[in-house]
MARNUZA-886596 format. One record per atom (N, C-alpha, C): atom name; z, x negated, y. Coordinates in pm, whole numbers, plus 50000, padded with zeros to 5 digits. Each point is the difference from the previous one (the first is absolute). Example, Ala and Ser with C-alpha at 12.3 -4.5 7.8 and 13.67 -1.06 7.14 Angstrom:
2
+------+-------+-------+-------+
| atom |    zz |    xx |    yy |
+------+-------+-------+-------+
|    N | 50780 | 48681 | 49431 |
|   CA | 50000 | 50089 | 50119 |
|    C | 50000 | 49910 | 50120 |
|    N | 49928 | 50035 | 50105 |
|   CA | 50006 | 49918 | 50119 |
|    C | 50073 | 50077 | 50109 |
+------+-------+-------+-------+
***
This chain:
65
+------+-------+-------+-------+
| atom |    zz |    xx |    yy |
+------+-------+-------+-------+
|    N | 25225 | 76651 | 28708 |
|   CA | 50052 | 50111 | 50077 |
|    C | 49914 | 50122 | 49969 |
|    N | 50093 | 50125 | 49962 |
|   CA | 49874 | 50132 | 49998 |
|    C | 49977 | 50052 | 50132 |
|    N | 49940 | 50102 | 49962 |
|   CA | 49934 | 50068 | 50152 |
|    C | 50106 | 50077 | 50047 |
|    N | 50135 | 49992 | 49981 |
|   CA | 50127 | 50079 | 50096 |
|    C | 50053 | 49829 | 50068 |
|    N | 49937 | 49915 | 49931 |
|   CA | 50064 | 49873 | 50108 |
|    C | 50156 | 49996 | 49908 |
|    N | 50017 | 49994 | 49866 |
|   CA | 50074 | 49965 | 49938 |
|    C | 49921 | 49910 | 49906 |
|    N | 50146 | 49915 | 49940 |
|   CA | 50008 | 49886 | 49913 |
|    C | 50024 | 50033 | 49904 |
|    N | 50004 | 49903 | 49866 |
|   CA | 50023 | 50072 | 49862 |
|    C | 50120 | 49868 | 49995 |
|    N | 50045 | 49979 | 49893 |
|   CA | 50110 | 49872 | 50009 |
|    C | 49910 | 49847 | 49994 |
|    N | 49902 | 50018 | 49936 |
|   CA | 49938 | 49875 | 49968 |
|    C | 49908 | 49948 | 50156 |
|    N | 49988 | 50093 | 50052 |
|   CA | 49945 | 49933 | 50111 |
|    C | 50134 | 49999 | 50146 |
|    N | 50112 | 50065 | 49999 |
|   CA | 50102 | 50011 | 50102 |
|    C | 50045 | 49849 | 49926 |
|    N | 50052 | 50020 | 49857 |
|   CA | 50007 | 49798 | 50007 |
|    C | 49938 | 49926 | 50045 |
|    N | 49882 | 49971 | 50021 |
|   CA | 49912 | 49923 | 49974 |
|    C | 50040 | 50010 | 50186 |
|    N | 49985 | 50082 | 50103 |
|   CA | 50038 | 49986 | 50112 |
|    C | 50130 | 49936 | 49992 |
|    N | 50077 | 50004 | 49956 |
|   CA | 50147 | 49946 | 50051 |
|    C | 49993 | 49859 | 49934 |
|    N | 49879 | 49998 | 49902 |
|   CA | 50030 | 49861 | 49976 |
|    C | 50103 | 49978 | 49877 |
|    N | 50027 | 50083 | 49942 |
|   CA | 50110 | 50045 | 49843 |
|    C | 49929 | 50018 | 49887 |
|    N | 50092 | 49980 | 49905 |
|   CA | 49906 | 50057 | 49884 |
|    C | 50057 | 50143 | 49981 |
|    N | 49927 | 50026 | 49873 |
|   CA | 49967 | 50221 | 50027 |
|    C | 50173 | 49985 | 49906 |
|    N | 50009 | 49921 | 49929 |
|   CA | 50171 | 50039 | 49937 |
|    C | 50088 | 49971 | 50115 |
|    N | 50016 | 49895 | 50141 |
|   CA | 50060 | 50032 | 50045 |
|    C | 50041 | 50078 | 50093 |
|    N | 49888 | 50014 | 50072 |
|   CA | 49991 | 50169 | 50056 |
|    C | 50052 | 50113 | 49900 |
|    N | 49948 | 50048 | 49884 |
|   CA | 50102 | 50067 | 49895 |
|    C | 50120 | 49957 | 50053 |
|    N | 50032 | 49918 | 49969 |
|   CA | 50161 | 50000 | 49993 |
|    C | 50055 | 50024 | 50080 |
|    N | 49935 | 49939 | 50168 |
|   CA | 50086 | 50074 | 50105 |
|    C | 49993 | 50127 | 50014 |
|    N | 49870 | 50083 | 49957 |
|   CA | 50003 | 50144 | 49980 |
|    C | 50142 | 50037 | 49947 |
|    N | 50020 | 49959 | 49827 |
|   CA | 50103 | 50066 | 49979 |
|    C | 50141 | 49960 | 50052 |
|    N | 49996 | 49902 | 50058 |
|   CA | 50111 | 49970 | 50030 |
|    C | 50055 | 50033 | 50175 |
|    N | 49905 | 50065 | 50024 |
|   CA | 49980 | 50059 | 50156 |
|    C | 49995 | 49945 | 50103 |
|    N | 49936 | 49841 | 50010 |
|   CA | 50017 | 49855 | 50079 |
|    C | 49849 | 50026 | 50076 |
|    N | 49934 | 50044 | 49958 |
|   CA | 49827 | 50007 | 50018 |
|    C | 49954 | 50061 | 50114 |
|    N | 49915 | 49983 | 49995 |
|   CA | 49912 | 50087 | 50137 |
|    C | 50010 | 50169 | 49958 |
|    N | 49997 | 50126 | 50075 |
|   CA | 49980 | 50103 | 50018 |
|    C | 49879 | 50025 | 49864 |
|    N | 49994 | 50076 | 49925 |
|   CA | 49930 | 50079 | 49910 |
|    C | 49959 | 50134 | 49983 |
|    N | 49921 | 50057 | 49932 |
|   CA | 49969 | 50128 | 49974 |
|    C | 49937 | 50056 | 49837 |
|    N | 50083 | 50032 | 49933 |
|   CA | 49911 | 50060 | 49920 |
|    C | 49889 | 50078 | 50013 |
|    N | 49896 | 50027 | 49938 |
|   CA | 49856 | 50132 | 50046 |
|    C | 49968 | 49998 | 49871 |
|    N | 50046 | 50126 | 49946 |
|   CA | 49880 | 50003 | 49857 |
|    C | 50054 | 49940 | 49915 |
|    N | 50127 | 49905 | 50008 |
|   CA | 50004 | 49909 | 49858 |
|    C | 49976 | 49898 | 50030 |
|    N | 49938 | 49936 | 50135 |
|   CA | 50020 | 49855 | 50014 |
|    C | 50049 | 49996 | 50105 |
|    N | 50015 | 49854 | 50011 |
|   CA | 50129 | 49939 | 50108 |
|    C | 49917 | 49943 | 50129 |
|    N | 50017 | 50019 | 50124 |
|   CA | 49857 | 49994 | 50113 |
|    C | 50108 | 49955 | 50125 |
|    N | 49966 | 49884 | 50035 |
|   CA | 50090 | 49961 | 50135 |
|    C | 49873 | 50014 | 50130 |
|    N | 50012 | 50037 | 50112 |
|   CA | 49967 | 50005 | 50125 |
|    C | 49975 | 49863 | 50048 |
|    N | 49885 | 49944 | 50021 |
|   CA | 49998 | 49843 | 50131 |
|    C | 50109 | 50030 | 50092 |
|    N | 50051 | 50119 | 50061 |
|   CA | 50065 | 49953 | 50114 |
|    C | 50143 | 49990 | 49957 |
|    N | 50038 | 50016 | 49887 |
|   CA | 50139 | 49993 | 49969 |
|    C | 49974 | 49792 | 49916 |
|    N | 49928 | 50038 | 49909 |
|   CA | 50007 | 49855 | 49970 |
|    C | 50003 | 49909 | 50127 |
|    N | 49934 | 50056 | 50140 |
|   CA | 49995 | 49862 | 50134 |
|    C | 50108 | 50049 | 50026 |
|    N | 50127 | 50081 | 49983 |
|   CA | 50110 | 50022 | 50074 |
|    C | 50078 | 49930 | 49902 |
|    N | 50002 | 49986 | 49885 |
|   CA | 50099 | 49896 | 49917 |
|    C | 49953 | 49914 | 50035 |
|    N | 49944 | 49925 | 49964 |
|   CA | 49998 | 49824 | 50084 |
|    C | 49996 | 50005 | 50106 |
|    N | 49980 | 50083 | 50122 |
|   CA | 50029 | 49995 | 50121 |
|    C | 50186 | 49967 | 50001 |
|    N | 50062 | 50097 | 49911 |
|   CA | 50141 | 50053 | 50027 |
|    C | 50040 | 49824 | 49898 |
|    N | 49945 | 49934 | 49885 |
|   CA | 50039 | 49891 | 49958 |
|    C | 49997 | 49869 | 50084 |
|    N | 49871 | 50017 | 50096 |
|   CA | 50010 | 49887 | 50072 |
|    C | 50091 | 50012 | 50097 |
|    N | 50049 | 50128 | 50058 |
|   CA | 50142 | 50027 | 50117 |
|    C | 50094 | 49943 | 49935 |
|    N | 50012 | 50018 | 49881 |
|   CA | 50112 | 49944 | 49938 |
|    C | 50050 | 49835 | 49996 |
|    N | 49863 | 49981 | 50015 |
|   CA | 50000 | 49858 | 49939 |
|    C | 50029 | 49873 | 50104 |
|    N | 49910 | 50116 | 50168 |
|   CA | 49991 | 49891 | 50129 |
|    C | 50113 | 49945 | 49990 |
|    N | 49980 | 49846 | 50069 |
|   CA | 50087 | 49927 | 50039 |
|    C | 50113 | 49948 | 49937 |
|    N | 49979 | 50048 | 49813 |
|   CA | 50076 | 49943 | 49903 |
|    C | 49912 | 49871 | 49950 |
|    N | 50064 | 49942 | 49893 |
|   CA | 49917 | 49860 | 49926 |
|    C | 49933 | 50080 | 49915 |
|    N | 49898 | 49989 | 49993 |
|   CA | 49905 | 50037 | 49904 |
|    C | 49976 | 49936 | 49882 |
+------+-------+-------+-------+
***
């Protein structure tokens, strides 16, 4: 994490538990957590990555897993 409390992709995977191509991919494919370009690189927020798996596990309660 840098000192604005952003992620770079290799460590926002590494939170979700993905690898860095499939995070890519939901990037481009617009499935992914919230993003930001700055400068030329790609920087996700902790509180949006805890709001996608927050919003995946809503999805998921009380189905078969």
């Amino acid at each position: 994490m840098n000192e604005n409390g952003l992620l770079n992709t290799r460590d926002a995977a590494r939170y979700l538990a993905v690898s860095v191509p499939t995070l890519t991919r939901w990037r481009s494919q617009g499935v992914g957590p919230r993003w930001a370009r700055l400068g030329g690189s790609v920087r996700y927020r902790l509180a949006d990555l805890q709001e996608f798996v927050e919003a995946g596990m809503a999805a998921t309660k009380g189905g078969a897993a």
